[in-house]
VEXDO-665742 format. One record per atom (N, C-alpha, C, O): residue number from 1; residue in three letters; atom name; x, y, z. Coordinates in pm, 1 decimal, always signed. Each point is the difference from the previous one (the first is absolute). Layout:
BEGIN
NODE    i   aa  at         x         y         z
NODE  NUM  ALA  CA         X         Y         Z
...
This chain:
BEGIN
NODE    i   aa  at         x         y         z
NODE    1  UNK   N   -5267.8    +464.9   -3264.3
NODE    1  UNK  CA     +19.7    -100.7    -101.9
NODE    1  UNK   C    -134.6     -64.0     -31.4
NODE    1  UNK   O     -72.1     -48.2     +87.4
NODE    2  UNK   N     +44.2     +50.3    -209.3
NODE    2  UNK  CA    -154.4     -14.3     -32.0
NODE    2  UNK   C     +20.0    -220.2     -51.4
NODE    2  UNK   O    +106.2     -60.7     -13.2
NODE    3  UNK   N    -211.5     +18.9      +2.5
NODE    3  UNK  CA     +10.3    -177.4     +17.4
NODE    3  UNK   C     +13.3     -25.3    -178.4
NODE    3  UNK   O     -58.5     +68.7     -83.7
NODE    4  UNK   N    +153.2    -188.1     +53.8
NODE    4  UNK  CA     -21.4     +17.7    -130.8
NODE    4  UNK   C     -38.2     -46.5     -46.2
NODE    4  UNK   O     -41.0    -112.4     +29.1
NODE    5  UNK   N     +25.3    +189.7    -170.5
NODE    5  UNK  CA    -120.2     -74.9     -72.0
NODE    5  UNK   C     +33.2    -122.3     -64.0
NODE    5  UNK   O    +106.8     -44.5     -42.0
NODE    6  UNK   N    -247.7      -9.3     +44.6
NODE    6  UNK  CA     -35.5    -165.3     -75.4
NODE    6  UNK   C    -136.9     +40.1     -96.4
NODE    6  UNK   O     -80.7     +86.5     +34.0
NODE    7  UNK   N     +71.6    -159.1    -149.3
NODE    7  UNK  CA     -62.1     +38.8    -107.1
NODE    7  UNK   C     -65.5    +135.2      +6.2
NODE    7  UNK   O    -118.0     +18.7     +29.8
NODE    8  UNK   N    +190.7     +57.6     -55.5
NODE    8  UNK  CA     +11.9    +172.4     -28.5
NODE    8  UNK   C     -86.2     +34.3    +149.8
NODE    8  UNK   O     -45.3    +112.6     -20.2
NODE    9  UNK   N      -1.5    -159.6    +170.2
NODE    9  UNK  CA     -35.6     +57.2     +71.3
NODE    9  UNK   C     +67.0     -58.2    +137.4
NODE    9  UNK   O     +13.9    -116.1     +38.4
NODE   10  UNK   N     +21.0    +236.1     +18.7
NODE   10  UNK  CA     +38.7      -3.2    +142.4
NODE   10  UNK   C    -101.9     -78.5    +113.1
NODE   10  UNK   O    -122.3      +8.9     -11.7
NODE   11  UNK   N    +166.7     -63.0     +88.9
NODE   11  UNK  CA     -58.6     -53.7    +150.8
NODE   11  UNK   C    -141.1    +119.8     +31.6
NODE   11  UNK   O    -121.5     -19.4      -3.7
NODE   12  UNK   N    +177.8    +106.7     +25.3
NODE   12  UNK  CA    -126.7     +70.9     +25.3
NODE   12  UNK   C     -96.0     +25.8    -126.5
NODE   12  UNK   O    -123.1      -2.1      +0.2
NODE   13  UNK   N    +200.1     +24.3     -96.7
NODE   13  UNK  CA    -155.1     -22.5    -117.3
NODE   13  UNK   C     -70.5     -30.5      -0.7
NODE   13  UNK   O    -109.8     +55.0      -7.6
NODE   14  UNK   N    +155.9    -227.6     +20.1
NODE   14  UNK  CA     -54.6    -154.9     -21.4
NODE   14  UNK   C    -122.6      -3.2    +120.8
NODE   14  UNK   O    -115.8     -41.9      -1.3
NODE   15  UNK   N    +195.7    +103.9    +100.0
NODE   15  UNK  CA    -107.3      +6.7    +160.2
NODE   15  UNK   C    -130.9    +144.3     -34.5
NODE   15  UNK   O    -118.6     -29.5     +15.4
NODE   16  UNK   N    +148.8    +149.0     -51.9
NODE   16  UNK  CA    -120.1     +50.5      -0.4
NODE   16  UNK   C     -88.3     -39.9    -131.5
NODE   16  UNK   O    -123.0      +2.4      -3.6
NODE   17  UNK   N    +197.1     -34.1     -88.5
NODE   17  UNK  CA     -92.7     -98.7    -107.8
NODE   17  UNK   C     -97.4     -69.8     +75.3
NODE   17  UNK   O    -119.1     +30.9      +2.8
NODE   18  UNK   N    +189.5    -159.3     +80.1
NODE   18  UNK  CA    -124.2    -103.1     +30.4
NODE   18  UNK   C     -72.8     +36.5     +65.8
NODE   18  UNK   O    -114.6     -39.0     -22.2
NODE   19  UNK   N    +139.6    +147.4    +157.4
NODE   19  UNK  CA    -116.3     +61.4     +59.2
NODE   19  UNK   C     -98.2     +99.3     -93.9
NODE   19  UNK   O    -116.6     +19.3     +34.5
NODE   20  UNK   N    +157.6     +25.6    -123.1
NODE   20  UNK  CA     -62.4    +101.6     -70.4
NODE   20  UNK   C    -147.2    -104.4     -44.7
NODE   20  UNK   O    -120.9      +7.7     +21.7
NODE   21  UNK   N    +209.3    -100.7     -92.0
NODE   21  UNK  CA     -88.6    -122.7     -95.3
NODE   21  UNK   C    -110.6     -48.3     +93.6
NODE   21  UNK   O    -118.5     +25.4     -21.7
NODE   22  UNK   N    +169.0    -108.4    +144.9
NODE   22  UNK  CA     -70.9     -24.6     +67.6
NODE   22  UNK   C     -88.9     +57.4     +68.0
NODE   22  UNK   O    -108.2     -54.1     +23.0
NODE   23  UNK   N    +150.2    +210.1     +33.3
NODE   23  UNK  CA    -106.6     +99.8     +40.7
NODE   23  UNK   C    -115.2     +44.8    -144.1
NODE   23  UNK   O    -104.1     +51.7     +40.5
NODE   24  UNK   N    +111.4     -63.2    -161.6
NODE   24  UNK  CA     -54.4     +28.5     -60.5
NODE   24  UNK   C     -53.9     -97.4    -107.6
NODE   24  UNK   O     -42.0     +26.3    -112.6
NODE   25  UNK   N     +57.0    -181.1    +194.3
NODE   25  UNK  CA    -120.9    -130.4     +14.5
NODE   25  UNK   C     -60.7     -28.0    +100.9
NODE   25  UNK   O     -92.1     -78.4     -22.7
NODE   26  UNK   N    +102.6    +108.0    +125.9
NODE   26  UNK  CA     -54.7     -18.4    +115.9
NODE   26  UNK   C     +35.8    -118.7     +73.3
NODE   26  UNK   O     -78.1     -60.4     +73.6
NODE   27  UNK   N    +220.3     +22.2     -99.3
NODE   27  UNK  CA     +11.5     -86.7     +75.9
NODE   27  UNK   C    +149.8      +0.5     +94.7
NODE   27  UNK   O     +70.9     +97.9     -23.3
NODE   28  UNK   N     -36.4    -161.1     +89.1
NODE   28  UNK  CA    +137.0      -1.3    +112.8
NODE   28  UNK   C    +122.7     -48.6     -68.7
NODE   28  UNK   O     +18.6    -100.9     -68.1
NODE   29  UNK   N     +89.5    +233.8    +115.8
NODE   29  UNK  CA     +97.9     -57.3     -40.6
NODE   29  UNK   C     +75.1    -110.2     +17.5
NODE   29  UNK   O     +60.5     -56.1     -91.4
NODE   30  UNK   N     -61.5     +12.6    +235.0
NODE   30  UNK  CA     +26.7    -101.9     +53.4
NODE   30  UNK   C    -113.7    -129.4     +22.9
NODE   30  UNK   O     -79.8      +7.5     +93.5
NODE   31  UNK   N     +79.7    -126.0    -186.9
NODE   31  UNK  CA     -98.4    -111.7     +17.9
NODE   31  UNK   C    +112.1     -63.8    +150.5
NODE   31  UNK   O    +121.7     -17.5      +4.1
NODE   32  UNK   N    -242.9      -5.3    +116.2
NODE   32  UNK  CA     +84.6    -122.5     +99.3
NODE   32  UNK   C     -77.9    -108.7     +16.6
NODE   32  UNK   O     +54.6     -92.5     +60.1
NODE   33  UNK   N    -188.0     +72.3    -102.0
NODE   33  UNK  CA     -51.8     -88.5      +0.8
NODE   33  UNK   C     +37.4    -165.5     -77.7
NODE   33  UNK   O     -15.2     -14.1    -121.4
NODE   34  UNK   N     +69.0    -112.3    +219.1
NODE   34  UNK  CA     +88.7     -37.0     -83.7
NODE   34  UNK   C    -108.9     -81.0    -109.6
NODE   34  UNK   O     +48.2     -64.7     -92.9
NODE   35  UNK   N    -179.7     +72.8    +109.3
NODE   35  UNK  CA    -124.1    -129.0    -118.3
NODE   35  UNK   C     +36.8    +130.8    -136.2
NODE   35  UNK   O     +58.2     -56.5     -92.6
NODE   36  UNK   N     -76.2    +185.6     +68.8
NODE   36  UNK  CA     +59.8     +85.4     -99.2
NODE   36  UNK   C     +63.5     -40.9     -81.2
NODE   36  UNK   O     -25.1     -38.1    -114.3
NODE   37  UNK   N    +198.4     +50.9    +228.2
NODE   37  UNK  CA     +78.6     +24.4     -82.4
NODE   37  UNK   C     +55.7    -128.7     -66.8
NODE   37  UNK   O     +74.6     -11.5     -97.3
NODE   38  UNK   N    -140.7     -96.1    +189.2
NODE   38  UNK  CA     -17.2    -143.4     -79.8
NODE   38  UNK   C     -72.8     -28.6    -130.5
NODE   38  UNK   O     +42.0     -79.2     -84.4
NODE   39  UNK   N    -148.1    +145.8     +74.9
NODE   39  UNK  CA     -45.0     +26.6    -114.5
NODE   39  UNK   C     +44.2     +85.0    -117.1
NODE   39  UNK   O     -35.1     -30.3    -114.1
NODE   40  UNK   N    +122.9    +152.3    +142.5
NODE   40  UNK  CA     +66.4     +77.9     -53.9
NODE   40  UNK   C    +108.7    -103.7     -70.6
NODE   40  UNK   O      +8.5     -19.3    -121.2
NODE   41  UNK   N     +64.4     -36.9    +213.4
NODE   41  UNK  CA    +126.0     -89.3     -63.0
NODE   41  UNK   C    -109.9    -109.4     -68.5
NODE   41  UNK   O     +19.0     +17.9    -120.2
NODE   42  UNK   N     -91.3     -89.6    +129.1
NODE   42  UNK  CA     -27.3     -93.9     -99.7
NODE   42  UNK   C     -44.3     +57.0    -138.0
NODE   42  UNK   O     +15.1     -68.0    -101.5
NODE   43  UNK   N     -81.5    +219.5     +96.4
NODE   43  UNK  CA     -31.6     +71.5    -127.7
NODE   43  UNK   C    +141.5      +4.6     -40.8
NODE   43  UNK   O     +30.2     -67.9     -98.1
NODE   44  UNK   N     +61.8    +136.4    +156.9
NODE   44  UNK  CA    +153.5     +27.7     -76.2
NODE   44  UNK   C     +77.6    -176.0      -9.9
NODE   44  UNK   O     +91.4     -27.2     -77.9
NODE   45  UNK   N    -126.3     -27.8    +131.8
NODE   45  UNK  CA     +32.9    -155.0     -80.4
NODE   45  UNK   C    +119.6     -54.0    +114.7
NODE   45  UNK   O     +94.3     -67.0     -42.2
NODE   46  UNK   N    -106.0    +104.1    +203.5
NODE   46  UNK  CA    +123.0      +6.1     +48.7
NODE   46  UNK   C     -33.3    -161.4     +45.9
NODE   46  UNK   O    -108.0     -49.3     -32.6
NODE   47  UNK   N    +195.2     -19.2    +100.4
NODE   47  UNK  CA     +19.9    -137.0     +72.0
NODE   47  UNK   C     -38.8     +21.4     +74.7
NODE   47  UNK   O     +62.7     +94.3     +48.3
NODE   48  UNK   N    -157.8    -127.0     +23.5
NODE   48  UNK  CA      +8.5     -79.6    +199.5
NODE   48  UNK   C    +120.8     -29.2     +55.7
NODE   48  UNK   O     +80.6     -81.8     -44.5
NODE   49  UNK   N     -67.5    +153.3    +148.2
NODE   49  UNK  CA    +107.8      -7.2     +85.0
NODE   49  UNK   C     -48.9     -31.3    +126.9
NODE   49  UNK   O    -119.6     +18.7     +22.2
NODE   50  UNK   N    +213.7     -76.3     +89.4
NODE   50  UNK  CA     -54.2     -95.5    +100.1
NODE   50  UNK   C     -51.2    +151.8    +106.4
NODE   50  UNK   O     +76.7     +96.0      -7.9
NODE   51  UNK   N    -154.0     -86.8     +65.4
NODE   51  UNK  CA     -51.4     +62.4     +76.6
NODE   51  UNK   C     +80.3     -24.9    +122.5
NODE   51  UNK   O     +64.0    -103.1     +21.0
NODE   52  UNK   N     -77.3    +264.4    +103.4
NODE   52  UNK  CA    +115.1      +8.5     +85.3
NODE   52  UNK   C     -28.0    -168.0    +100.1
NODE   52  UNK   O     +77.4      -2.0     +95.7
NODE   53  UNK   N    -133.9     -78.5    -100.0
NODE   53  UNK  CA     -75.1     -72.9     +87.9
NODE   53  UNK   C    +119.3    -133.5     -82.4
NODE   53  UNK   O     +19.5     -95.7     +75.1
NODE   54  UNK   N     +38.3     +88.9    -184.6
NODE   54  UNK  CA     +95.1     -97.0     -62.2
NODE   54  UNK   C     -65.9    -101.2     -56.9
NODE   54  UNK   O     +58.8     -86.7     -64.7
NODE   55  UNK   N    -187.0     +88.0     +83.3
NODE   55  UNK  CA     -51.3     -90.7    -160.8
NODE   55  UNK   C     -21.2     +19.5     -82.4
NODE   55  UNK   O     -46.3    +110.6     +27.9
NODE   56  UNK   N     +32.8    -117.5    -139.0
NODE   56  UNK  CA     +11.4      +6.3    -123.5
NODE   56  UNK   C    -200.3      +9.0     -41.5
NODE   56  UNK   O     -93.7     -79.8      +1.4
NODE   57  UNK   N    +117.5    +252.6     -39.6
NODE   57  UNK  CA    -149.7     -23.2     -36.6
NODE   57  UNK   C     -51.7     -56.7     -92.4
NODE   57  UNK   O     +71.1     -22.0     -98.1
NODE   58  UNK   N    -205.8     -19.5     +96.5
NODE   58  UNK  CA     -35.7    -114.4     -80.8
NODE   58  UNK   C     -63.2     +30.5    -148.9
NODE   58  UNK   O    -116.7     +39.1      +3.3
NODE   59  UNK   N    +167.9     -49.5    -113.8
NODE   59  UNK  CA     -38.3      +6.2    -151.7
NODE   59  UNK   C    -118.2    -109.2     -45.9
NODE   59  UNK   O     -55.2    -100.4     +45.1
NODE   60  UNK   N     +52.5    +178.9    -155.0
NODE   60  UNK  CA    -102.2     -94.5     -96.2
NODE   60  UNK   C     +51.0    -160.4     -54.7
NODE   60  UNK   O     -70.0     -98.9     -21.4
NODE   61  UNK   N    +186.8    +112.7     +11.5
NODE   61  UNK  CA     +59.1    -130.2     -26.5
NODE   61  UNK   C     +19.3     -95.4    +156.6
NODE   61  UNK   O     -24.0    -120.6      +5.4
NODE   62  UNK   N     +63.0    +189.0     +93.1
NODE   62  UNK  CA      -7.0    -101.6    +170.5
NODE   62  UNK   C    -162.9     -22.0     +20.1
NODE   62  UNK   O     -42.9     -99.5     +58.5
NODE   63  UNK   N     -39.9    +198.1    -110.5
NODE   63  UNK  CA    -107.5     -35.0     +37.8
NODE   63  UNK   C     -96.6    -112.7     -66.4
NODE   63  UNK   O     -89.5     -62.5     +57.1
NODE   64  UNK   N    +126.9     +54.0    -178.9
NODE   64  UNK  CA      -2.5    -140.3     -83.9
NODE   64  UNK   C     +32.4     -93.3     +44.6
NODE   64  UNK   O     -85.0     -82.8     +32.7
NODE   65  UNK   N    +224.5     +58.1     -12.9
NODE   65  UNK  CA     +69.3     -99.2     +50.3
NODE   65  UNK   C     -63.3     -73.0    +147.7
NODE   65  UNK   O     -17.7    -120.6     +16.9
NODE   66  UNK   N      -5.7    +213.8     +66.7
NODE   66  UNK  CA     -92.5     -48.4    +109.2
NODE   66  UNK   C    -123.2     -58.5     -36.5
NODE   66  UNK   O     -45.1     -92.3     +67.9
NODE   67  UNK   N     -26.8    +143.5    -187.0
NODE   67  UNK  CA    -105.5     -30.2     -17.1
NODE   67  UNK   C      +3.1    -157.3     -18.3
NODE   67  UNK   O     -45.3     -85.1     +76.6
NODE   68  UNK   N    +116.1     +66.7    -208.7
NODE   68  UNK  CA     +83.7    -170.0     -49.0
NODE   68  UNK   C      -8.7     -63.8    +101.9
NODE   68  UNK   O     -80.3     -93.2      +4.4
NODE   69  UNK   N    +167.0    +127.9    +115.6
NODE   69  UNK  CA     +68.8     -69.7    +132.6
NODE   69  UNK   C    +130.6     -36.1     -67.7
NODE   69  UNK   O     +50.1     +53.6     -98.8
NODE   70  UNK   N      -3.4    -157.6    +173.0
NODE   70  UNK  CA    +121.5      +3.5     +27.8
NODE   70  UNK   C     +36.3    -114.3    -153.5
NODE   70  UNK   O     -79.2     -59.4     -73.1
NODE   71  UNK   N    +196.6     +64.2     +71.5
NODE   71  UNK  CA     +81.0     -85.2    -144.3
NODE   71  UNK   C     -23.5    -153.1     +55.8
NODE   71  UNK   O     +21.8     -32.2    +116.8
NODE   72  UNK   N     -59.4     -37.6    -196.6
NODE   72  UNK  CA     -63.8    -111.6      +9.2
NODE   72  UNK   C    +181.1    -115.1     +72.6
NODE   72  UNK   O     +16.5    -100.5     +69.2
NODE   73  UNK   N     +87.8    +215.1    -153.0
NODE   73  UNK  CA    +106.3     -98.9     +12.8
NODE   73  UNK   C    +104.9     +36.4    +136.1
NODE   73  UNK   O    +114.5     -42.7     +14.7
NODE   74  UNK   N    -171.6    +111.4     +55.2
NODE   74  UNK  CA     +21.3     +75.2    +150.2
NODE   74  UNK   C     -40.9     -41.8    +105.2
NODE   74  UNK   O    -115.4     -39.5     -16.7
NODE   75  UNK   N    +155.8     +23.6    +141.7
NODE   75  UNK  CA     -28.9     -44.1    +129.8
NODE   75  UNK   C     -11.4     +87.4     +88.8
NODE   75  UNK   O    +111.8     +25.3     +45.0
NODE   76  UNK   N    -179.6     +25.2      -3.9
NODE   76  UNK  CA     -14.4     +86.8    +141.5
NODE   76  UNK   C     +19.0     -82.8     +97.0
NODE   76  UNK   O     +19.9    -120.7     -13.6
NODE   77  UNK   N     -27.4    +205.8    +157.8
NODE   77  UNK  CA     +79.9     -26.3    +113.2
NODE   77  UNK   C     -67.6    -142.4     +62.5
NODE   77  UNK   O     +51.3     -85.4     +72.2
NODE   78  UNK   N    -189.7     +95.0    -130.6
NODE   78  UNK  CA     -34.8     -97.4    +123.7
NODE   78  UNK   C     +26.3    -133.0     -74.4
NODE   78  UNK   O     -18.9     -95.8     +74.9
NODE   79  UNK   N     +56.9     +61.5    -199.9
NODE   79  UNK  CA     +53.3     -86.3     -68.1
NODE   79  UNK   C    +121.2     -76.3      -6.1
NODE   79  UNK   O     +28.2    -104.3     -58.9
NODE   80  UNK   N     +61.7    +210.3    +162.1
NODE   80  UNK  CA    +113.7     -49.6     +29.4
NODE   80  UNK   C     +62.9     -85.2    +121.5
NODE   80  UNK   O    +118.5     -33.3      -2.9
């Protein structure tokens, strides 16, 4: 039983395609490096997602916001 197809090419198509492509740019089919494929997703326009560690990695907009400091109309801990 052969895999079925999705836009006119089978599972294995799709797979010796990208090795073909990639063997004949010189580069790996598999990126694991995660600074890459972080860069990869910000070219394709993806979100930041919290890293396995559960914080929330830090954007251009949190990194502003730190810059500011804190909301003038806010209390942190040692205020309380």
């Amino acid at each position: 039983m052969s895999t079925p197809r999705r836009y006119g090419m089978t599972l294995e198509q799709v797979r010796a395609w990208v090795e073909d492509t990639c063997a004949a740019q010189g580069v790996p089919v598999v990126v694991s490096d995660p600074a890459v494929v972080s860069r990869v997703g910000a070219l394709l326009g993806a979100e930041r997602r919290k890293p396995s560690g559960g914080r929330t990695a830090p954007t251009a907009a949190t990194a502003a916001q730190r810059a500011r400091g804190p909301n003038p109309g806010t209390r942190d801990a040692s205020q309380a």
